[in-house]
N, C-alpha and C positions, 0 to 999 in steps of 0.2 A: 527396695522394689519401687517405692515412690517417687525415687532418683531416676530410675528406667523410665518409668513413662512418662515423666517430663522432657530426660531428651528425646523420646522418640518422636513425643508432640512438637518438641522445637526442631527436629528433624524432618519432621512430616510438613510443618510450616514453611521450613528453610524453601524446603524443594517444592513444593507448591505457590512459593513466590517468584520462582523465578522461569514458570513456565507461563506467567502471564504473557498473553501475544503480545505485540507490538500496537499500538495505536494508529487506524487506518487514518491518513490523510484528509484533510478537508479539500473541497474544489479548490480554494483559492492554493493552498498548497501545490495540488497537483499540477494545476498550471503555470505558477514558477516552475515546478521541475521539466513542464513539457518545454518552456521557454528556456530554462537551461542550457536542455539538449537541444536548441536551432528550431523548433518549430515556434511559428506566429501566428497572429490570429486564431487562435485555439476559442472552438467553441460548442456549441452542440453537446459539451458532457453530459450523459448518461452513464447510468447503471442498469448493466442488462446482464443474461444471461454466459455471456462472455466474457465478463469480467466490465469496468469502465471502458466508454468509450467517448471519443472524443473527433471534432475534427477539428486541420489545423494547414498550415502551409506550411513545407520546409523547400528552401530554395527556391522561391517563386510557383510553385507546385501541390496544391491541394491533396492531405493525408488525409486517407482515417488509420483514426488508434486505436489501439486495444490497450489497455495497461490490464497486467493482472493484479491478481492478490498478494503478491510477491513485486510488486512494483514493476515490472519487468511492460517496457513498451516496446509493442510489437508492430508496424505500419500494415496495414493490411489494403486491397486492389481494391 
């Protein structure tokens, strides 16, 4: 019996280790990857309601961004 509930604890463990999220991004991170993808002068990041936001220039033309929680940047008007 005492062999059962040790694997079920290292079982319970196993799987409860690897639903840890991912670790959110720092600024400086984030803007390599805005830089990455062709936007420059990235600045103004915030965290709002929205998810991060950022503004930046792609192609001689002033963006703003959204990035979400899922990393996912989206240009907005």
């Amino acid at each position: 019996m005492q062999k059962r509930k040790l694997f079920h604890l290292i079982l319970a463990l196993a799987i409860a280790g690897t639903a840890v999220p991912a670790r959110a991004m720092t600024p400086d991170e984030l803007v390599a990857k805005l830089q990455a993808a062709g936007y420059a002068n990235v600045s103004d990041v915030k965290s709002t309601a929205e998810g991060i936001t950022a503004k930046a220039t792609k192609n001689g033309k002033p963006v703003r961004l959204v990035i979400d929680s899922s990393g996912q940047v989206k240009e907005q008007d």
